[in-house]
PyMOL Python script that loads the backbone (N, CA, C, O; Angstrom):
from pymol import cmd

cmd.read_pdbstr("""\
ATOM      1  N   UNK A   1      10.741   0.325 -47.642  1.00  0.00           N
ATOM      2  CA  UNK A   1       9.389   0.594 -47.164  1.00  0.00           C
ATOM      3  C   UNK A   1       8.940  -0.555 -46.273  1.00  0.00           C
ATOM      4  O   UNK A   1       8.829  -1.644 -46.835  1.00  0.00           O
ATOM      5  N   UNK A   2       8.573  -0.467 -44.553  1.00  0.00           N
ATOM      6  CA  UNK A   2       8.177  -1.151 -44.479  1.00  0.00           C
ATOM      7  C   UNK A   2       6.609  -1.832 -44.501  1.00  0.00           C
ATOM      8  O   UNK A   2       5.650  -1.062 -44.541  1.00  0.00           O
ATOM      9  N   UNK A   3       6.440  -2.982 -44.480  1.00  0.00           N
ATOM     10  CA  UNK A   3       5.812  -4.012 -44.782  1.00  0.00           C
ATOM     11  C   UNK A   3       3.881  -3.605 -43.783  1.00  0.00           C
ATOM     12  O   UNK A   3       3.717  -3.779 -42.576  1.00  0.00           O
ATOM     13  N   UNK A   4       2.999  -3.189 -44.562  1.00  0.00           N
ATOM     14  CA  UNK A   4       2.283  -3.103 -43.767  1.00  0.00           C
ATOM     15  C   UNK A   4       1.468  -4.125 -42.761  1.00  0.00           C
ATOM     16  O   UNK A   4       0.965  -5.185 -43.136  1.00  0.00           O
ATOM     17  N   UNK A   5       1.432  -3.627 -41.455  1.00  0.00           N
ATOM     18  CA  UNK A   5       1.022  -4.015 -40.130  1.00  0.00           C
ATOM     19  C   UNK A   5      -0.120  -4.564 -40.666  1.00  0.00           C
ATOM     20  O   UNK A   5      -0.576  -3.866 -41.572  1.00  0.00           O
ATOM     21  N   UNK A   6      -0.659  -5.426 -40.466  1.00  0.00           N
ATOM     22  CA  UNK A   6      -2.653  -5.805 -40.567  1.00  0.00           C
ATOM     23  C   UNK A   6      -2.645  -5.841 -38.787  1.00  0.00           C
ATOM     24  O   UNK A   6      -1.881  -6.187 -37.885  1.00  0.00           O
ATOM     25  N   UNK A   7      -4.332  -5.111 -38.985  1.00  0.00           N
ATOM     26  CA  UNK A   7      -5.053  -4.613 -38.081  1.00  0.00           C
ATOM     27  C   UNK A   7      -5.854  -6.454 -37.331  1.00  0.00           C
ATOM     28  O   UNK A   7      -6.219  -6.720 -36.185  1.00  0.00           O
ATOM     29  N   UNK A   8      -5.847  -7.131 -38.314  1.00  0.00           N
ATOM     30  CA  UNK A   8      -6.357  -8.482 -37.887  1.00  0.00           C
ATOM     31  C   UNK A   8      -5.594  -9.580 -37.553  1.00  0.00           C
ATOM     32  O   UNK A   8      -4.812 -10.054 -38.377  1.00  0.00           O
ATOM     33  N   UNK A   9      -5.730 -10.073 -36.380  1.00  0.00           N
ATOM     34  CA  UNK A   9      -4.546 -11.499 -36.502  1.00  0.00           C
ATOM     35  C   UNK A   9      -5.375 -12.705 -37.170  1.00  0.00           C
ATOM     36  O   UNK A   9      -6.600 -12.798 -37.089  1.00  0.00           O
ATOM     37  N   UNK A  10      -4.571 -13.582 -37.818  1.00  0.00           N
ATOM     38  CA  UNK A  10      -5.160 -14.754 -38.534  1.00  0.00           C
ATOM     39  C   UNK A  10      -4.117 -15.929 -37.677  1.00  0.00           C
ATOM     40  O   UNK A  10      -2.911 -15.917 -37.429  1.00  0.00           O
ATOM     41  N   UNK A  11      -5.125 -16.832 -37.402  1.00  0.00           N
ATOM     42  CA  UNK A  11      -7.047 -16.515 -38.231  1.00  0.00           C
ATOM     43  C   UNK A  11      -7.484 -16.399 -37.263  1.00  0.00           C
ATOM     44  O   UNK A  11      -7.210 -16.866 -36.157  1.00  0.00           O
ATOM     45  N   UNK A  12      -8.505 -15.494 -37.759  1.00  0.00           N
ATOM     46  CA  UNK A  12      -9.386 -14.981 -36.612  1.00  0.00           C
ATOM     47  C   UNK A  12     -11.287 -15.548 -37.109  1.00  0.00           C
ATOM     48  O   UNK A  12     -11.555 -16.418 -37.938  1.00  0.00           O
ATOM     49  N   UNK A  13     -12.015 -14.956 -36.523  1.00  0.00           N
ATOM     50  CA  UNK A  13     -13.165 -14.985 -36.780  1.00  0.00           C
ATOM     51  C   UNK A  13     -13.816 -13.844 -37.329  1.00  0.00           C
ATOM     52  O   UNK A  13     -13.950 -12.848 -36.618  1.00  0.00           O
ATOM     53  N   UNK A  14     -14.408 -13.858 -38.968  1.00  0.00           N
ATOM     54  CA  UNK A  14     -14.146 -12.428 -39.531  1.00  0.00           C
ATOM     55  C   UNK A  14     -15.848 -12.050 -39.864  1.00  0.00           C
ATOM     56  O   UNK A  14     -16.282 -12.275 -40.994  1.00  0.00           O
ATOM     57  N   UNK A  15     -16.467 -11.648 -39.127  1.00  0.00           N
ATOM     58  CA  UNK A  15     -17.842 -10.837 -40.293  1.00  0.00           C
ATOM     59  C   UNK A  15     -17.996 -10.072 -41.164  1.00  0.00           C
ATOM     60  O   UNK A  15     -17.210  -9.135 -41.311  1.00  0.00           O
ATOM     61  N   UNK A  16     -19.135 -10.280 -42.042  1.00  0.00           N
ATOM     62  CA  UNK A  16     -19.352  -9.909 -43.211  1.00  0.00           C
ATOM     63  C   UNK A  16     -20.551  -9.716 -43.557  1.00  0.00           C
ATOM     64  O   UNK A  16     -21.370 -10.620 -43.722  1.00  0.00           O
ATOM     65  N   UNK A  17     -20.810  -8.267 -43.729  1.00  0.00           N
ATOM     66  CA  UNK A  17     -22.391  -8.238 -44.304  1.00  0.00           C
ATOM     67  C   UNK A  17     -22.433  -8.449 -45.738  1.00  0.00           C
ATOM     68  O   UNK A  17     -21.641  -7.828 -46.448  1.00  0.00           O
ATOM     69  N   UNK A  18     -23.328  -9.313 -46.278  1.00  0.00           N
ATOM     70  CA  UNK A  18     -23.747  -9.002 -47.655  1.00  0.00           C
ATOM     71  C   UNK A  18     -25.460  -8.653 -47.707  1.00  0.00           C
ATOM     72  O   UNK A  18     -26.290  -9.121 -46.928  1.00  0.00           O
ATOM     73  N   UNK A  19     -25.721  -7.752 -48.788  1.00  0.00           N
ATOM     74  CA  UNK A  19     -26.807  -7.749 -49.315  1.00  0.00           C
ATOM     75  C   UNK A  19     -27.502  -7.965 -50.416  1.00  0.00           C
ATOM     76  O   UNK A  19     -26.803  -7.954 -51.429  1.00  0.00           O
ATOM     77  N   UNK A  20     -28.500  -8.135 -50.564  1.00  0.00           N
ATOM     78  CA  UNK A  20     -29.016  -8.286 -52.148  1.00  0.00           C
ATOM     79  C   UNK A  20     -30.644  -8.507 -52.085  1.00  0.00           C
ATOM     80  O   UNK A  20     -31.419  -8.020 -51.261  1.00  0.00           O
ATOM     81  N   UNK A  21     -30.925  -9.324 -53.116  1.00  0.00           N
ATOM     82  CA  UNK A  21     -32.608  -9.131 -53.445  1.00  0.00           C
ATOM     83  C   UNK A  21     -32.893 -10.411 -52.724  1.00  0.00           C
ATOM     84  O   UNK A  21     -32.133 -11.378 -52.767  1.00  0.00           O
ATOM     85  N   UNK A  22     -34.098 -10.374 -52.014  1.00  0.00           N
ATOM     86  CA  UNK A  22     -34.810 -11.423 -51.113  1.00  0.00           C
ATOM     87  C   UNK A  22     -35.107 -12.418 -52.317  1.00  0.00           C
ATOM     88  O   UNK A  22     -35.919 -11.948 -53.113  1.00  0.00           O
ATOM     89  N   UNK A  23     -34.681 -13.557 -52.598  1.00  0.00           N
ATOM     90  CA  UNK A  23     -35.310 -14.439 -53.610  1.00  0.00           C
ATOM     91  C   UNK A  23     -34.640 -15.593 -53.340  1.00  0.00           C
ATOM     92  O   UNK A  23     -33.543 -15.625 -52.782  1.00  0.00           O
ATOM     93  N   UNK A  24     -35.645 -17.151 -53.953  1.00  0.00           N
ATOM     94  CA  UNK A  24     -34.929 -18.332 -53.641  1.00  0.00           C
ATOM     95  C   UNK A  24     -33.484 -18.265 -54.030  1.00  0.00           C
ATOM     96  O   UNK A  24     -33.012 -17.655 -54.988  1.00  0.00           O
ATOM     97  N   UNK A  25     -32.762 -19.096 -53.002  1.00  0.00           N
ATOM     98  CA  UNK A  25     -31.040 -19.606 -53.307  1.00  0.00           C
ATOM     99  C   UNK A  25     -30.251 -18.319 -53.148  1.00  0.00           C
ATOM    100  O   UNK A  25     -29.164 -18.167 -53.705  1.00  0.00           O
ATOM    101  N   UNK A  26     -30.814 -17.392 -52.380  1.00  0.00           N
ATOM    102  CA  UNK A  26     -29.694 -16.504 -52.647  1.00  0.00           C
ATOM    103  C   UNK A  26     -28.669 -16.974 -51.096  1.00  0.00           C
ATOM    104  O   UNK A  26     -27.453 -17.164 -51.105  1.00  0.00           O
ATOM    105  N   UNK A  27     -29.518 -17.066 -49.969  1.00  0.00           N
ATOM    106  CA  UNK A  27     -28.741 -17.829 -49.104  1.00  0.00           C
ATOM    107  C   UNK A  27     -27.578 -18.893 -48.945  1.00  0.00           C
ATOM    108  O   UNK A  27     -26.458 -18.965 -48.439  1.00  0.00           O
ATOM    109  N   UNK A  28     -28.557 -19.759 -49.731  1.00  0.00           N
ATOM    110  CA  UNK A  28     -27.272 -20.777 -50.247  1.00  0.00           C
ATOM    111  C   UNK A  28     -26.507 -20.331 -51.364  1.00  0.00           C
ATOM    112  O   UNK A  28     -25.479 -20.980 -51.554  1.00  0.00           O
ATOM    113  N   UNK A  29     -26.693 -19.576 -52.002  1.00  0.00           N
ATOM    114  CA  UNK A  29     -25.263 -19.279 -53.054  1.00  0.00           C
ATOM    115  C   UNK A  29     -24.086 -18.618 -52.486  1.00  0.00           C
ATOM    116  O   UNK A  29     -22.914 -18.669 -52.858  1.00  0.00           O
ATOM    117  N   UNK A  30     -24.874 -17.695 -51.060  1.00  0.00           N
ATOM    118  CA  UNK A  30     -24.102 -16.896 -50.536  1.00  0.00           C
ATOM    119  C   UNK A  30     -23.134 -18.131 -49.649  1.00  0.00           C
ATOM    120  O   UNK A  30     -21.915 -18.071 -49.491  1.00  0.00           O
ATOM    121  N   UNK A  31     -23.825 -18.956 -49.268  1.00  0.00           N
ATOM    122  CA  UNK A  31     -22.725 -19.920 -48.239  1.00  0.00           C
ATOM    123  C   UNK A  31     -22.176 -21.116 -49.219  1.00  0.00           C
ATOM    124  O   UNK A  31     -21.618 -22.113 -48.761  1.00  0.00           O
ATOM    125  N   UNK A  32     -22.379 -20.919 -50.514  1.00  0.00           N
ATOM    126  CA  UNK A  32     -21.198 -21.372 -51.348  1.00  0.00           C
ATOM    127  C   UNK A  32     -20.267 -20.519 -51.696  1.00  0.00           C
ATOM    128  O   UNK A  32     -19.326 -21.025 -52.308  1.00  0.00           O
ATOM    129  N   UNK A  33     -20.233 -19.701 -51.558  1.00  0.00           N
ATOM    130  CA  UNK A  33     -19.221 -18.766 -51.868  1.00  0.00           C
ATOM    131  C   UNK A  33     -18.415 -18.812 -50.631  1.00  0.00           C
ATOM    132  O   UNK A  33     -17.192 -18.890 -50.745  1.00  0.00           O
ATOM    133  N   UNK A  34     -19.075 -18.763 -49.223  1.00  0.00           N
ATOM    134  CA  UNK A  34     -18.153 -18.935 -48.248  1.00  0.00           C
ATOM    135  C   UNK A  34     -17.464 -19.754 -47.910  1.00  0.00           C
ATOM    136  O   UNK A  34     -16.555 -19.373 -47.173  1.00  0.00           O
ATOM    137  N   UNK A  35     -17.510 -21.183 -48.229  1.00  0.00           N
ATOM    138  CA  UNK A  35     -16.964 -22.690 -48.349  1.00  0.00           C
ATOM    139  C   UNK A  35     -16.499 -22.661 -48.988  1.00  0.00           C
ATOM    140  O   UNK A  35     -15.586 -23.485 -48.939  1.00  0.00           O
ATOM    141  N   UNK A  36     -16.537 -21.648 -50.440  1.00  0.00           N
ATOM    142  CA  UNK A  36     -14.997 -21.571 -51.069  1.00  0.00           C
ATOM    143  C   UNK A  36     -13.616 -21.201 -50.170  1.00  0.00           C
ATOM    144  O   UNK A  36     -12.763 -22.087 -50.143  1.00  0.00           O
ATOM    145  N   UNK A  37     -13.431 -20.372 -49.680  1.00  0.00           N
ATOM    146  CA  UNK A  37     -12.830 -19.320 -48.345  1.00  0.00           C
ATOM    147  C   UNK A  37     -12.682 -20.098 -47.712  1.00  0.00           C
ATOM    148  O   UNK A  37     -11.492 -20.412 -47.727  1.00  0.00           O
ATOM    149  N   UNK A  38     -13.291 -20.730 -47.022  1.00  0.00           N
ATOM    150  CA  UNK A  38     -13.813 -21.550 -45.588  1.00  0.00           C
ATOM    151  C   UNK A  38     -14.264 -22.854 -45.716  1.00  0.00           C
ATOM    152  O   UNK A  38     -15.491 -22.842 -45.612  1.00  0.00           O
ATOM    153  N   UNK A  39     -13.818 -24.024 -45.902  1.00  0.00           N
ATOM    154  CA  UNK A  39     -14.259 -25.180 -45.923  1.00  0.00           C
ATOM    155  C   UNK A  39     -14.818 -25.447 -44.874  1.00  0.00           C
ATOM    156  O   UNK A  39     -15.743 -26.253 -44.774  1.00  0.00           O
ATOM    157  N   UNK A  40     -14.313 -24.790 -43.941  1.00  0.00           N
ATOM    158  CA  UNK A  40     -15.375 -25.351 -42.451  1.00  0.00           C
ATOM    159  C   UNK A  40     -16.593 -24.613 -41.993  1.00  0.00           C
ATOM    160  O   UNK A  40     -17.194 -24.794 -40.934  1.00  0.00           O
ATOM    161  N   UNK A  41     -16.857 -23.802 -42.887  1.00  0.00           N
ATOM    162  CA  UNK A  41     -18.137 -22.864 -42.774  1.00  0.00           C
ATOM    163  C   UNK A  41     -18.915 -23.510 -42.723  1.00  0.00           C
ATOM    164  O   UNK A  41     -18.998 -24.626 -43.236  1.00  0.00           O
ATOM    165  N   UNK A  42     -20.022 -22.696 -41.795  1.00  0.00           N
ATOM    166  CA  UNK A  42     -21.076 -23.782 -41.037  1.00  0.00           C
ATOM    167  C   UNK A  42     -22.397 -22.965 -41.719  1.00  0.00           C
ATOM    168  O   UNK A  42     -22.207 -21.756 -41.585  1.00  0.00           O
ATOM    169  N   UNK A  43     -23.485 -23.210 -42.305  1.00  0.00           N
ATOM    170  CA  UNK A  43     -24.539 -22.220 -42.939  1.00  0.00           C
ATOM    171  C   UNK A  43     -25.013 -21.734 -41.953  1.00  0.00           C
ATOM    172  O   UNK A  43     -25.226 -20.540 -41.742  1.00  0.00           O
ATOM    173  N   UNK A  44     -25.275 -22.897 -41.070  1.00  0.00           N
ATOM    174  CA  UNK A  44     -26.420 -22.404 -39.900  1.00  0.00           C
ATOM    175  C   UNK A  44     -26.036 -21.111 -39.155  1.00  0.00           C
ATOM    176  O   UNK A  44     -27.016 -20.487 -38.748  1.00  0.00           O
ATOM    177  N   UNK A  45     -25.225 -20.744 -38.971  1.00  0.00           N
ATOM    178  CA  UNK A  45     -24.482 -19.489 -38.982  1.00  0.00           C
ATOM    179  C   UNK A  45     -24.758 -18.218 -39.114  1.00  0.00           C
ATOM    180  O   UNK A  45     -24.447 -17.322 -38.329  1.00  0.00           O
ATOM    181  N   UNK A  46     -25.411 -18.115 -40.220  1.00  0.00           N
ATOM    182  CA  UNK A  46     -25.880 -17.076 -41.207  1.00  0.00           C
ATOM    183  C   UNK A  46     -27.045 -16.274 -40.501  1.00  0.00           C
ATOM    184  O   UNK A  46     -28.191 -16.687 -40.325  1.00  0.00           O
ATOM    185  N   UNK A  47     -26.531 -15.054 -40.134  1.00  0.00           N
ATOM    186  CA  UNK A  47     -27.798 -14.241 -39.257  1.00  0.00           C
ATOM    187  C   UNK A  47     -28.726 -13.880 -40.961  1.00  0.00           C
ATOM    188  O   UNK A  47     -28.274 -14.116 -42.082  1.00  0.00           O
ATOM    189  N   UNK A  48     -29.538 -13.511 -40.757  1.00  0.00           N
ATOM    190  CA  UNK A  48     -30.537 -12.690 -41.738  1.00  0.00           C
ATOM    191  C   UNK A  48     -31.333 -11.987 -41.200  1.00  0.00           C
ATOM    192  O   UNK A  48     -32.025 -12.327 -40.241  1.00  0.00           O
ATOM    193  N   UNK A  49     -31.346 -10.640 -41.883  1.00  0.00           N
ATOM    194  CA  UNK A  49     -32.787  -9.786 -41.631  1.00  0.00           C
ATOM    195  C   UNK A  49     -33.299  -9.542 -42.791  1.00  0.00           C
ATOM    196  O   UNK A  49     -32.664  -9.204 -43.790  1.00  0.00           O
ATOM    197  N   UNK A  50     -34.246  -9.672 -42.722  1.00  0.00           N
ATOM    198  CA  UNK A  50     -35.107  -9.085 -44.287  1.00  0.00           C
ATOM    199  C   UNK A  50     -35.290  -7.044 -44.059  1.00  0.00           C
ATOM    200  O   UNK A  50     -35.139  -6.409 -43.015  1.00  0.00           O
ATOM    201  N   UNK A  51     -35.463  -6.786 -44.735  1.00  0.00           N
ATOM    202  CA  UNK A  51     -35.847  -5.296 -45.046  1.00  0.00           C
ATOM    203  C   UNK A  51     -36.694  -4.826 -44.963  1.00  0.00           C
ATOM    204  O   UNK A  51     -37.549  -5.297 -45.713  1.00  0.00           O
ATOM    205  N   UNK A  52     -37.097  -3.818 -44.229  1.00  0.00           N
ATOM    206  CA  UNK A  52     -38.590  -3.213 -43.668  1.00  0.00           C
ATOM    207  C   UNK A  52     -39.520  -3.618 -45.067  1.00  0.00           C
ATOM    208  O   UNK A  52     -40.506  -4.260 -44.703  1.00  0.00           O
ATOM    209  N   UNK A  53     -39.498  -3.490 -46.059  1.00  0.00           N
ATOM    210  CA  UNK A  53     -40.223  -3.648 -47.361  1.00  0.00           C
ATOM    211  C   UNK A  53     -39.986  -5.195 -47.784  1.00  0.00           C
ATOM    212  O   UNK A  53     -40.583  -5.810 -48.668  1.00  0.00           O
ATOM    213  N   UNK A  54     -39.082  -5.612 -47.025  1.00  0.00           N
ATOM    214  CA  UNK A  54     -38.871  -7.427 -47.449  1.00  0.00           C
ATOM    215  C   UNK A  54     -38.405  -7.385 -49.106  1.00  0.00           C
ATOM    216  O   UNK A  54     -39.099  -8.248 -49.645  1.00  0.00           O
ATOM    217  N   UNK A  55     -37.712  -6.881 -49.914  1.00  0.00           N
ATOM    218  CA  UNK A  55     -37.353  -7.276 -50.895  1.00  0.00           C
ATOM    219  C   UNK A  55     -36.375  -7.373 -50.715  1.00  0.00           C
ATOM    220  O   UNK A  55     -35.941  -8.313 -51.380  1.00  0.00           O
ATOM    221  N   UNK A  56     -35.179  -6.630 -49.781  1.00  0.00           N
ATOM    222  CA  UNK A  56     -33.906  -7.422 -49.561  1.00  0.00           C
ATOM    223  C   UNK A  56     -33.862  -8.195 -48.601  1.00  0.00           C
ATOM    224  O   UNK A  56     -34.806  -8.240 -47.812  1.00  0.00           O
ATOM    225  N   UNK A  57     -32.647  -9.054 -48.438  1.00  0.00           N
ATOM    226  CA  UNK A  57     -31.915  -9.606 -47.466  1.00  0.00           C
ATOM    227  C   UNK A  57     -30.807  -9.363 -46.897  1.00  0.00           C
ATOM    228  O   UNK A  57     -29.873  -9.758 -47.594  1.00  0.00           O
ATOM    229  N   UNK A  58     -30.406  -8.771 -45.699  1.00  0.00           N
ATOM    230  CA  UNK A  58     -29.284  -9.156 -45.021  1.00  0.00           C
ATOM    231  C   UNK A  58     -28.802  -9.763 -44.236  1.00  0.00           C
ATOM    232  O   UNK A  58     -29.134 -10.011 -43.076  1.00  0.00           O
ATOM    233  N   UNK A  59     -27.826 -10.097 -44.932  1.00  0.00           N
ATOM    234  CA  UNK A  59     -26.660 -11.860 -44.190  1.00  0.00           C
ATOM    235  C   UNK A  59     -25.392 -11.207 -43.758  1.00  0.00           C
ATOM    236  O   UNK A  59     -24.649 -10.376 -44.281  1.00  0.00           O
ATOM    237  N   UNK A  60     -25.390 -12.032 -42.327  1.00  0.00           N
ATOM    238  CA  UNK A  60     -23.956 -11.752 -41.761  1.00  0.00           C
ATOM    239  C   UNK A  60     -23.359 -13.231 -42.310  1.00  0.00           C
ATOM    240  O   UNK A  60     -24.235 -13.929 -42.819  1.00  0.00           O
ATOM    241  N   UNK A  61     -22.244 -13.717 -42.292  1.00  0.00           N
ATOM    242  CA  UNK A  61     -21.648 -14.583 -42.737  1.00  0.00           C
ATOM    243  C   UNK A  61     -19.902 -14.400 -42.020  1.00  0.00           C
ATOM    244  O   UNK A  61     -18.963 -13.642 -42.264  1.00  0.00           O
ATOM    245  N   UNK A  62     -20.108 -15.430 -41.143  1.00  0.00           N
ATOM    246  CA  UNK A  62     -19.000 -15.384 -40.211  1.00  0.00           C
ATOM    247  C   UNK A  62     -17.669 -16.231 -40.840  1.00  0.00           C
ATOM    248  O   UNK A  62     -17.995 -17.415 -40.754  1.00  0.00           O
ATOM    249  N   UNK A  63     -16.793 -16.174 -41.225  1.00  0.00           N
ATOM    250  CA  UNK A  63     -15.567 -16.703 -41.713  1.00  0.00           C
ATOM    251  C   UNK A  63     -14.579 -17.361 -41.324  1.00  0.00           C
ATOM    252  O   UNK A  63     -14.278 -16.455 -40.547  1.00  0.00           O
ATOM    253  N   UNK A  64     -13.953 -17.955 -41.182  1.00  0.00           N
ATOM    254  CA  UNK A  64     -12.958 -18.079 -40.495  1.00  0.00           C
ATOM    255  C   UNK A  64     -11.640 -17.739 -41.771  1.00  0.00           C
ATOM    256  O   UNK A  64     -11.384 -18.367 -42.798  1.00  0.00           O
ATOM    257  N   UNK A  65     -10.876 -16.267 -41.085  1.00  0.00           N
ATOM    258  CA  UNK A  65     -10.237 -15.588 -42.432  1.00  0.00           C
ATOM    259  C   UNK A  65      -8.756 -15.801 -41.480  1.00  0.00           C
ATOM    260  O   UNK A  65      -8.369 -15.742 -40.313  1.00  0.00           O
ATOM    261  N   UNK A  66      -8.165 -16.135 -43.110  1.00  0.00           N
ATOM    262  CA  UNK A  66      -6.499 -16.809 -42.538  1.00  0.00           C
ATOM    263  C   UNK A  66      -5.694 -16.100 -42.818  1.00  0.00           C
ATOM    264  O   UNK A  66      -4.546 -16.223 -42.391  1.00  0.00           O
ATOM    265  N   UNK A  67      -6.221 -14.777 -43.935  1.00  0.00           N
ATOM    266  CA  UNK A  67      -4.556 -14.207 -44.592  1.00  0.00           C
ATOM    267  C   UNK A  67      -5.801 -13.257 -45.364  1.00  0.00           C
ATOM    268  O   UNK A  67      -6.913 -13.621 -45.745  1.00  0.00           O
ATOM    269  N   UNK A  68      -5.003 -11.602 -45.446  1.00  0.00           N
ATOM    270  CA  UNK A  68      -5.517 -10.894 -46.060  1.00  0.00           C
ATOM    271  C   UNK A  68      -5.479 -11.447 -47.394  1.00  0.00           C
ATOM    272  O   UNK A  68      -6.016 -12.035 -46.455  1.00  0.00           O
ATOM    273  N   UNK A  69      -5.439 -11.757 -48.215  1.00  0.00           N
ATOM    274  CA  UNK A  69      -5.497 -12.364 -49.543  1.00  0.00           C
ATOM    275  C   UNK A  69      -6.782 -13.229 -49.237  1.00  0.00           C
ATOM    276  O   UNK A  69      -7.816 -12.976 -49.855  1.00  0.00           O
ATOM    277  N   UNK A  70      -6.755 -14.013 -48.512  1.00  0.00           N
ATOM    278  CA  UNK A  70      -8.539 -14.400 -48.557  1.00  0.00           C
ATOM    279  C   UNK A  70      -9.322 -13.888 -48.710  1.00  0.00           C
ATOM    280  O   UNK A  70     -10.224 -14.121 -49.515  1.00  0.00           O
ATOM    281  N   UNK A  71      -9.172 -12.674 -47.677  1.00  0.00           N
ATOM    282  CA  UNK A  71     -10.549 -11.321 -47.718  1.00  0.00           C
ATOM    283  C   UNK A  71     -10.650 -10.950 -48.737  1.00  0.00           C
ATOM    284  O   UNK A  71     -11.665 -11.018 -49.430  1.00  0.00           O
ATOM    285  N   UNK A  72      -9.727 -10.534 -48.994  1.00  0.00           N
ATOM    286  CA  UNK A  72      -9.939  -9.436 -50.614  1.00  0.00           C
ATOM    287  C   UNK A  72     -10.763 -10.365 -51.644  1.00  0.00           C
ATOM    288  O   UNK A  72     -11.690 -10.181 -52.432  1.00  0.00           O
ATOM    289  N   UNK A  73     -10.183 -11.154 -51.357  1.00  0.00           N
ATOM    290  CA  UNK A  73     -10.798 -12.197 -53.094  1.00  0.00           C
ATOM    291  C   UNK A  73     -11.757 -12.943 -52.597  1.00  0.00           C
ATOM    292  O   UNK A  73     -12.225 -13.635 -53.500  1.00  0.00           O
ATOM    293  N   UNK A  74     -12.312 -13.145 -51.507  1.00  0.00           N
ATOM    294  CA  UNK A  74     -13.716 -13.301 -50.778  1.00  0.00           C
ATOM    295  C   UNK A  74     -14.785 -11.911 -51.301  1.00  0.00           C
ATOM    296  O   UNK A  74     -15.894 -12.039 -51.821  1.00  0.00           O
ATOM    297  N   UNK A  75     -14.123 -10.686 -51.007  1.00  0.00           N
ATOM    298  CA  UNK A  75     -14.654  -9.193 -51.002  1.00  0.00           C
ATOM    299  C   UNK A  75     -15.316  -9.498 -52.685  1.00  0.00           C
ATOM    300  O   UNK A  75     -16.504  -9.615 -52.986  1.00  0.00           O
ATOM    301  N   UNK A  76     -14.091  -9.574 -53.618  1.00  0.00           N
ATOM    302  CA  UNK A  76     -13.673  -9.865 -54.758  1.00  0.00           C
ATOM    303  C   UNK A  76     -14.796 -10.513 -55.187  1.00  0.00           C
ATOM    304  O   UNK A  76     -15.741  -9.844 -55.606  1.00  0.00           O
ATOM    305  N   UNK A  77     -14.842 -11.497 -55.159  1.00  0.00           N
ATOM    306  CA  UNK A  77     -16.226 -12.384 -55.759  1.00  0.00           C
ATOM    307  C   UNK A  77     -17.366 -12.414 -55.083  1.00  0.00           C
ATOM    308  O   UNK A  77     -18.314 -12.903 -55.697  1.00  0.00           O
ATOM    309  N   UNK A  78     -17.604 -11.957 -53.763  1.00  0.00           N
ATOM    310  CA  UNK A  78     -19.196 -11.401 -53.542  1.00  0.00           C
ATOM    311  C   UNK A  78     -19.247 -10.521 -53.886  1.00  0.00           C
ATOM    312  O   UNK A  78     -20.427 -10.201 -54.023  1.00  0.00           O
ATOM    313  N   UNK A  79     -18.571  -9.758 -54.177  1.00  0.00           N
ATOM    314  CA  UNK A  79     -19.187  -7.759 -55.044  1.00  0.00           C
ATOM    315  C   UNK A  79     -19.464  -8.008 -56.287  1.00  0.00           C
ATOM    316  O   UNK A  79     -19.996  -7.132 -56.968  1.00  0.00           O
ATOM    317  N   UNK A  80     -19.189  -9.114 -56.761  1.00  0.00           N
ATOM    318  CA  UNK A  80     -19.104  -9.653 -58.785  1.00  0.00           C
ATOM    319  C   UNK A  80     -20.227 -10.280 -58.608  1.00  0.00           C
ATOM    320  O   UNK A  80     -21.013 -10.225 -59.554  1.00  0.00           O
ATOM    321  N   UNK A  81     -20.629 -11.021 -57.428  1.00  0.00           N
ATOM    322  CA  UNK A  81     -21.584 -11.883 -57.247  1.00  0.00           C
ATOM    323  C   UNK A  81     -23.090 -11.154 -57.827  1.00  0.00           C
ATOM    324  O   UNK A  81     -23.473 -10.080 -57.362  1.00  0.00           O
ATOM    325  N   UNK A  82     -24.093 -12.117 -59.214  1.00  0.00           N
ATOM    326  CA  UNK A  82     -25.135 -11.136 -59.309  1.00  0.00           C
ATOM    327  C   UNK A  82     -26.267 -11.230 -58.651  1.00  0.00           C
ATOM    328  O   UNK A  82     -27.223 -10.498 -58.906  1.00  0.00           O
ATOM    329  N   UNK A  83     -26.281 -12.034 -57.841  1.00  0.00           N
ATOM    330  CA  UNK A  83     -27.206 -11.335 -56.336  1.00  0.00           C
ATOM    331  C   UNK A  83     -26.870 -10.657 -55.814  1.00  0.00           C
ATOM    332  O   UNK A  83     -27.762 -10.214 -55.090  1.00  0.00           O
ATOM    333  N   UNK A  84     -25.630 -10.009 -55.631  1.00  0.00           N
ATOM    334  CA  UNK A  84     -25.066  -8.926 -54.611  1.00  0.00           C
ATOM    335  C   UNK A  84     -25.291  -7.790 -54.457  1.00  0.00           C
ATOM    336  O   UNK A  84     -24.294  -7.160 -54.810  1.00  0.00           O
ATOM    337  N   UNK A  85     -25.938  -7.250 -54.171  1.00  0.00           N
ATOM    338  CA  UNK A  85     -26.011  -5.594 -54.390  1.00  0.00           C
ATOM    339  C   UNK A  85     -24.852  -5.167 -53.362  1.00  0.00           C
ATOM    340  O   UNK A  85     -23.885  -4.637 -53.909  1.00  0.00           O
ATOM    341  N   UNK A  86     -24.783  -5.309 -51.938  1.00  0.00           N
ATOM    342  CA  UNK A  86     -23.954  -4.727 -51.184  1.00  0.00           C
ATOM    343  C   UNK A  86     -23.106  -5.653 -50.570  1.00  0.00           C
ATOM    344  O   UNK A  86     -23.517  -6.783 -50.303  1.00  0.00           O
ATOM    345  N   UNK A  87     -21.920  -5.280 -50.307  1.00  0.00           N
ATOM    346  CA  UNK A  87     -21.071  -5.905 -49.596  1.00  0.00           C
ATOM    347  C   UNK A  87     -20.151  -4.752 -48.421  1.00  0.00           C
ATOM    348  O   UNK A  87     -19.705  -3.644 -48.719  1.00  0.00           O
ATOM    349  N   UNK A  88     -20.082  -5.334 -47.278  1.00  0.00           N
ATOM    350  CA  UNK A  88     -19.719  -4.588 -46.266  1.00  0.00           C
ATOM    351  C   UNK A  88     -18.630  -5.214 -44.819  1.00  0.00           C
ATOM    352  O   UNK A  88     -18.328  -4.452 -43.900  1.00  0.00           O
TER     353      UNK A  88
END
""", "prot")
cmd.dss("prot")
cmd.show_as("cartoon", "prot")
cmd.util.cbc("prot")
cmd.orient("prot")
């Protein structure tokens, strides 16, 4: 069987929406989680929109992703994450 193709070359520059509930530290927990992944992750980075009703937040969070095994277990622990409601 061969070996599947990835659609991404690494490393590339990878986005990522997450979502969740508008409340202190959720920003920064979210760009600790990315400096796990990414030691060179930069916060300032971090687009946000709040939600027509402002109780959520959405964050783009730009990566620098080296190997599908990063993603996944990046994917992996922001979906476990309990601020997270969405990940995309």
């Amino acid at each position: 069987m061969a070996e599947e193709k990835s659609l991404i070359e690494y490393p590339s520059q990878f986005p990522i929406k997450v979502m969740g509930a508008q409340v202190d530290g959720f920003v920064e927990a979210i760009a600790h989680v990315a400096r796990q992944f990414d030691p060179g992750f930069d916060a300032s980075t971090i687009e946000q929109r709040p939600s027509k009703g402002g109780n959520y937040l959405g964050l783009t969070i730009t990566i620098t992703a080296t190997s599908r095994e990063q993603l996944d277990e990046l994917y992996r622990t922001l979906t476990t994450h309990p601020m997270v409601k969405v990940v995309l």
